[in-house]
Structures are given as C-alpha cells and as structure tokens.
C-alpha positions as CSV (number, residue, x, y, z in Angstrom):
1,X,171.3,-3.9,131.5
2,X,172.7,-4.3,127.8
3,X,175.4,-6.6,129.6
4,X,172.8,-9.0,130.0
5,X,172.5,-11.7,127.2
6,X,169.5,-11.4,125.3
7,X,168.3,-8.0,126.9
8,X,168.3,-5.5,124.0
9,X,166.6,-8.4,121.5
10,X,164.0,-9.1,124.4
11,X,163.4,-5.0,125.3
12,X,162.8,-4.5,121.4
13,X,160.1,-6.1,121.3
14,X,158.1,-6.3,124.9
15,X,158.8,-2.6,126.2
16,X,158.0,0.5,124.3
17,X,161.8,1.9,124.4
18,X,165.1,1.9,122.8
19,X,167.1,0.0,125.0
20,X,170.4,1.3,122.8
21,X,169.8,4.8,123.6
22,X,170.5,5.1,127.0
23,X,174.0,5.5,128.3
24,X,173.2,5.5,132.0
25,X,174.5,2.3,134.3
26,X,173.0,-0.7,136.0
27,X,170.5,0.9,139.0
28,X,172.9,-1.5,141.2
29,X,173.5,-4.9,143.0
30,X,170.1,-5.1,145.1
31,X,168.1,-4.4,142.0
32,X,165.4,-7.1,141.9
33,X,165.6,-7.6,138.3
34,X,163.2,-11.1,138.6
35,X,160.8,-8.9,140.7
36,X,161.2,-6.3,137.4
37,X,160.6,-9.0,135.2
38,X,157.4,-10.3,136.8
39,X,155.9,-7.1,136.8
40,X,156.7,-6.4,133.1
41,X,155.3,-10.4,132.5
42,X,153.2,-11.6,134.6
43,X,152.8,-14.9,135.8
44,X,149.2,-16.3,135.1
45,X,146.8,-16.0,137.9
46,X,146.0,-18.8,140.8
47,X,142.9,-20.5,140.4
48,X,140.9,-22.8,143.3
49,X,139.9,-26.1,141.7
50,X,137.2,-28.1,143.3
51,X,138.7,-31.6,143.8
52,X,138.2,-32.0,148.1
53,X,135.7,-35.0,147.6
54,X,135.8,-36.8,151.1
55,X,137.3,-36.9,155.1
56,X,137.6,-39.9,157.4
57,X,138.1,-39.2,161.2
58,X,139.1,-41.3,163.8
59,X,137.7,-39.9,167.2
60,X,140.3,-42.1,169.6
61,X,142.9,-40.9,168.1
62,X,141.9,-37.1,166.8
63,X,143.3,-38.1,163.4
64,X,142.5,-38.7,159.7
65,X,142.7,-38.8,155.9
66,X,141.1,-36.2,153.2
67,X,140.5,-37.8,150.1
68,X,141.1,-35.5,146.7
69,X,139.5,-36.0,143.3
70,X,142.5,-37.8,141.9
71,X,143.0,-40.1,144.2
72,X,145.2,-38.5,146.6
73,X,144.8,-39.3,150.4
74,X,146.0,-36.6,152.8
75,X,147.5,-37.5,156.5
76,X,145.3,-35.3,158.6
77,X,146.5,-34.2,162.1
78,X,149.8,-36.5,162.1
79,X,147.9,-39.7,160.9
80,X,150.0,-42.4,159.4
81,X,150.5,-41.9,155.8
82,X,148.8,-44.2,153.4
83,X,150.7,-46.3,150.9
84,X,150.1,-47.9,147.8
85,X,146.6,-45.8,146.9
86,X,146.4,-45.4,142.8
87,X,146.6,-42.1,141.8
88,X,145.3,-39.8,138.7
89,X,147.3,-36.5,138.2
90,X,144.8,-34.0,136.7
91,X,141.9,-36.5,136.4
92,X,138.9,-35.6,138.5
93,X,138.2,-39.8,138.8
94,X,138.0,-40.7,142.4
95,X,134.0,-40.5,144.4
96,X,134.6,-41.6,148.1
97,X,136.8,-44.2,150.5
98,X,137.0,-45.9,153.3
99,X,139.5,-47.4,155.8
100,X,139.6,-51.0,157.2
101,X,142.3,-50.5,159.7
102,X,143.5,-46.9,160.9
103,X,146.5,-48.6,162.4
104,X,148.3,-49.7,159.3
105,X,146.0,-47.8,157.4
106,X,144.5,-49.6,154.1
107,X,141.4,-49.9,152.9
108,X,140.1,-48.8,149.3
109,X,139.1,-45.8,147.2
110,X,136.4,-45.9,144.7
111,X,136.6,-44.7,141.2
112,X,133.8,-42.7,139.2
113,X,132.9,-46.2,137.4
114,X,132.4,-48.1,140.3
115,X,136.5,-49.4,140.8
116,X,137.7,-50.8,144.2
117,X,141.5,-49.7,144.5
118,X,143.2,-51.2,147.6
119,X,145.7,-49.3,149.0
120,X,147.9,-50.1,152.4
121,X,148.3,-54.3,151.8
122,X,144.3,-54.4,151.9
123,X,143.3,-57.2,150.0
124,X,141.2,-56.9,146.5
125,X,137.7,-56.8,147.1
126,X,135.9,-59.9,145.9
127,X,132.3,-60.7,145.5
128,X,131.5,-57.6,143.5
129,X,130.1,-57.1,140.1
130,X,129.7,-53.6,139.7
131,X,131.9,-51.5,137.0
132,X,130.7,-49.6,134.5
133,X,133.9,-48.0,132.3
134,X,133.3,-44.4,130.9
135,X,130.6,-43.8,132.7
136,X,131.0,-41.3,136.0
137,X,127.7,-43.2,138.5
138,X,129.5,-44.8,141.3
139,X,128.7,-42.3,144.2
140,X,129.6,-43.6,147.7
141,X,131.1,-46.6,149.8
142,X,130.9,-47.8,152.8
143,X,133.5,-50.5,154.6
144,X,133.7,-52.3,157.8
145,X,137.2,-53.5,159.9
146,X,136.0,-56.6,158.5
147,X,136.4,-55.4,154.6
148,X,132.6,-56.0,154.1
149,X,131.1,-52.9,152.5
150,X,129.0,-51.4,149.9
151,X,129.4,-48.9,146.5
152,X,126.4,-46.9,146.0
153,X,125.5,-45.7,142.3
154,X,123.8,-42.7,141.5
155,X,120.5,-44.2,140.1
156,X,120.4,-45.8,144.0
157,X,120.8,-49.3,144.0
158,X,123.5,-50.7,146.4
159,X,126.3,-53.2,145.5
160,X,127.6,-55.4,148.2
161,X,131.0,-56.5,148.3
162,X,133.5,-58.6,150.4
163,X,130.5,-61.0,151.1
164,X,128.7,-58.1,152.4
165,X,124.6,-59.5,153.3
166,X,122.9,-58.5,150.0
167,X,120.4,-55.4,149.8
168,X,116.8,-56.5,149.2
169,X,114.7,-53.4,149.4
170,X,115.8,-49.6,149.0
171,X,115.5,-47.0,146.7
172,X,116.3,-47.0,143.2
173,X,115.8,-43.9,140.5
174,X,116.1,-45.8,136.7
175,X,117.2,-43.5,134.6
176,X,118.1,-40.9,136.9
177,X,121.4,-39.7,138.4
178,X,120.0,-38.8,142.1
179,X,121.5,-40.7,144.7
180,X,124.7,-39.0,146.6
181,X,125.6,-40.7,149.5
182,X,125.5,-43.9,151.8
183,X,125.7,-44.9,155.3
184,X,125.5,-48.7,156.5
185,X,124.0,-48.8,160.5
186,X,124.3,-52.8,160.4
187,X,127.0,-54.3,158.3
188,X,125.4,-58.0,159.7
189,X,121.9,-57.4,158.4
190,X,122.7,-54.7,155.3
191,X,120.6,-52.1,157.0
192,X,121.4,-48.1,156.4
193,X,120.1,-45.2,154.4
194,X,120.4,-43.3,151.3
195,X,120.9,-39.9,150.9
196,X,119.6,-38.5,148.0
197,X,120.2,-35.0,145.9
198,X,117.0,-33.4,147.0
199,X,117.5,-34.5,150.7
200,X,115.5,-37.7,151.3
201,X,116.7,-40.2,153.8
202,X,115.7,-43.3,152.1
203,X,116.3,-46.7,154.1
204,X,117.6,-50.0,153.2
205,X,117.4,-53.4,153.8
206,X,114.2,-52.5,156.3
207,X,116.4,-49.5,158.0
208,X,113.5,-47.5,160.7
209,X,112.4,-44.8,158.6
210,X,113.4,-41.8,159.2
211,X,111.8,-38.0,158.6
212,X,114.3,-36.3,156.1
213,X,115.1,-32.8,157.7
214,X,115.4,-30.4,155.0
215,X,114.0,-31.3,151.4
216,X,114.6,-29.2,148.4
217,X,112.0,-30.1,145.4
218,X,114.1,-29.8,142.1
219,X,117.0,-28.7,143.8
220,X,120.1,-31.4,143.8
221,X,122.1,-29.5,146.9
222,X,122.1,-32.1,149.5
223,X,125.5,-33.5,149.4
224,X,126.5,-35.9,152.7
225,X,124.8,-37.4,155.3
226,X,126.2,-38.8,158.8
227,X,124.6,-41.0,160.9
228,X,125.2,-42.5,164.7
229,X,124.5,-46.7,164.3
230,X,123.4,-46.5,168.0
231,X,120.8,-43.7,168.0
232,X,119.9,-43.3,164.3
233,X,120.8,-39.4,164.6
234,X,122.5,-37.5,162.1
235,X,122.9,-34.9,160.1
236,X,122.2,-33.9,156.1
237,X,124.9,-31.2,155.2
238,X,123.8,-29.3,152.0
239,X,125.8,-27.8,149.2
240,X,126.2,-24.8,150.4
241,X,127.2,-25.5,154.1
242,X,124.1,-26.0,156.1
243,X,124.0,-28.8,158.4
244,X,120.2,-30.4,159.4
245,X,119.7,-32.4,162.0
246,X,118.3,-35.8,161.4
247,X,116.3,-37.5,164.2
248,X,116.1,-35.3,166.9
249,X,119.9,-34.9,166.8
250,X,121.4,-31.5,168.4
251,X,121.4,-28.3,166.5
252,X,125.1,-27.7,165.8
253,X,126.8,-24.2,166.0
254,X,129.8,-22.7,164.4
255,X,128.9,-24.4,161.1
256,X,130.5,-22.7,158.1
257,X,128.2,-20.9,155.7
258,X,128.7,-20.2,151.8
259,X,127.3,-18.7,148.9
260,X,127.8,-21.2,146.3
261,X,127.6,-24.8,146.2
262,X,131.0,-25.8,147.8
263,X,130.1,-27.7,150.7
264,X,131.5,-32.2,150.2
265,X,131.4,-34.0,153.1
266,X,131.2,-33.8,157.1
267,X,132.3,-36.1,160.0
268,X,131.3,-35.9,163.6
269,X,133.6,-36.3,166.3
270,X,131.5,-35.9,169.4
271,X,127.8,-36.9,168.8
272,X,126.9,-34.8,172.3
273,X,127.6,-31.2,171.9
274,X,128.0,-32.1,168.6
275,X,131.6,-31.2,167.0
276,X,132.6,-31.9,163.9
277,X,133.9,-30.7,160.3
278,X,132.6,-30.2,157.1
279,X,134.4,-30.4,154.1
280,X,135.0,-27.8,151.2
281,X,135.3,-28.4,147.7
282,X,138.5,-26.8,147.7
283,X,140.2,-29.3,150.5
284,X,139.5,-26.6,154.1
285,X,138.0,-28.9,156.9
286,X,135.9,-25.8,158.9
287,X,135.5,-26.8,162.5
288,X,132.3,-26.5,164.4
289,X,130.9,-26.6,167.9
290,X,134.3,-26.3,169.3
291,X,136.4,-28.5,167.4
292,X,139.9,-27.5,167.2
293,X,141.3,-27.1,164.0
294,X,143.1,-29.8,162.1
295,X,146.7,-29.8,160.6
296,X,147.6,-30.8,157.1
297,X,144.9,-30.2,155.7
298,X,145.4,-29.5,151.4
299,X,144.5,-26.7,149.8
300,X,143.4,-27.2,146.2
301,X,144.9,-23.9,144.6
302,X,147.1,-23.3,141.5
C-alpha cells in the first residue's frame, strides 16, 4: 500500500516491518483496509453508564416517557415527543419528573438541587421555596393534572408547590441523606408516603400507616415505591430488582432479577394480575406479569 499517502511514515512506526522492503502488490479491490486498520488500532471499548433515573406510563393509552440523568425524556411506545425540557450533555443532574397533561405533554423535571424545569408550555412552578445550588438532595416529585405537586429531599421533608396543601407531619432524617422516593394518595389533603433507603413506608400528612414489606437494617437498596390511591397497595422495588408487595398487594411474577444494584424505578400498568416494568440503570424497561415489551426504549451505552 506504499501508494497510499502517509502509509510508509505511519507503518514505521506502529507495525514491526519495513514497509519499503516488499515489492509485492495491493492484496486487491475488496480488501477491507478500515477493517485492517481497526484491528491494528483499536477503537476504545463500549462502556454502560448508569443514567436511566425514571419512567412515566399512561395505562389508557399503553404509552410513556423514560427520563435519563441529564435531562433527556424518551418517547416510549409512540408517545408524543416532549418539547422544550432543559437538558445537560454529560452531567448526571436530573432526580425524577412528572407529567401534567400526556396529551400535549408538559409538565416538569427536577434537578439534583431541588430545580423545577417546565418543559411542553407548562407553566413555572410558583409557591416553592426549595433550592439548594451545589448540593445533590432533591430526591423525588410528585404532580397532579392540576400542577399541584411536591419535591422530596433526601433528609425527608416534603416541599409543596403550585399551591399544593402543606405537609404538617412526616418523616424527616436531619443530617442524613435517606429518603428516595415519594408518592402523593390525596393531592387535596397532602396525604402519601415516603420511601426510604432501608425500606420503610413512612406516611404523610396523617396517610394510614402502612407495614413496610421488606426492610434492610444498614442497607440503602430500596430504591422506588408505587402505590394504588384507591386501595393503598403497592409495591417497594429494591436495588437489585426485587419487587415486595405492600399491603396485601399481589405477588408479581416475571420480575427481572440482578446481581448488582441496578434496579431505578417501576410503574404498574394493571394493579390486578399485576403487570408492570421496572426500570434499569442503564435505560431497559423489563416487563413483568405479562406485559408486552415497550418500543423506544434508550440504551445508555458508549
């Protein structure tokens, strides 16, 4: 290949031959020289990044969004794509979302220091005071249609926004980053639970107590919970997969297992059999109890 521009310089130095010496010709026109070169250098390895933070599904219509670490929203299924959302390239900034309208769809993400970021033509949240710049505590958020919601923080307490009632009594851990996620039951009265690292159910605003199905002393692996308003059953989905029934709720089957703590988030789309997803770190929505898979879904590898 000494007709080549460059070769003889480049074989000098990376391959342990003359590249003058030889008087033989090209090996011919379907010679994959770029499959040659990759071999002789290279390319660097793919590598799985965990960024899959949270999933939204709407049951009427078999459709939803996947939310990614940086703020990206995914169109799940053939849902409408989202507009307008702020986004981070590379900056592992964005905890959790929610959607106000699946029609248009808007609603608003939440940043790691407790930002509200409309996205769709949803309006900016008002009546909230919580931020906290440079410091990675906002956990969780929870919105109605009606834009009322809340943004949970890791030490527990529970910041209303949108004119959302106020919480008067709940959990709260000073000094300690435990709390992981949220879910409001009554958006008119405040009332819902907190899920925290170790799996306790912890309720809200005088929220029916409710028995925590799986608890791990010392061990932060619970990661989600989901809960029906009408029934007060749900599930706790741990770190590494395992999904626990809160409340007398059916045992599900089919639930993805792993080895590692991997496991984000998991939405229920028929509280009877039950089906459902969770949600891996690295942006795969695993089907259970029958669920069909989904369709454009990310996968979080480069």
């Amino acid at each position: 290949q000494k007709s080549v521009a460059g070769w003889s310089a480049w074989a000098s130095t990376h391959v342990s031959f003359d590249p003058n010496c030889n008087t033989h010709s090209d090996p011919g026109p379907y010679w994959n020289w770029a499959h040659y070169m990759d071999l002789l250098n290279p390319p660097p390895p793919q590598t799985m990044h965990d960024v899959g933070n949270r999933i939204l599904f709407n049951t009427a219509t078999s459709k939803g969004y996947e939310l990614d670490a940086f703020g990206g929203i995914a169109a799940i299924n053939g849902a409408t794509a989202v507009s307008g959302n702020d986004y981070w390239a590379g900056w592992d900034i964005v905890r959790d979302f929610g959607i106000t309208s699946w029609t248009t769809p808007k609603g608003y993400s939440l940043d790691a220091y407790g930002g509200l970021h409309p996205f769709g033509g949803q309006a900016a949240a008002t009546s909230y005071n919580f931020y906290q710049p440079n410091w990675d505590i906002a956990r969780a958020m929870e919105v109605s249609s009606t834009g009322k919601g809340y943004v949970l923080d890791g030490l527990g307490a529970v910041h209303p926004f949108n004119g959302a009632p106020a919480i008067t009594s709940g959990p709260y851990w000073p000094n300690w980053d435990i709390a992981r996620d949220l879910v409001i039951t009554d958006y008119a009265t405040g009332k819902g639970y907190v899920l925290d690292g170790l799996g306790g159910i912890n309720p809200l605003n005088g929220a029916p107590a409710v028995s925590s199905p799986a608890y791990w002393p010392n061990w932060d692996i619970a990661r989600a919970l989901v809960m029906n308003p009408a029934t007060l059953k749900g599930y706790v989905l741990d770190g590494l997969g395992g999904l626990h029934p809160v409340n007398g709720a059916p045992a599900p089957s089919g639930v993805a297992g792993f080895t590692f703590d991997i496991a984000r988030d998991v939405v229920i789309t028929d509280w009877t059999t039950p089906k459902g997803y969770t949600l891996d770190g690295y942006g795969a929505w695993h089907p259970f109890g029958g669920a069909p898979a989904v369709t454009g879904a990310p996968w979080f590898y480069w």
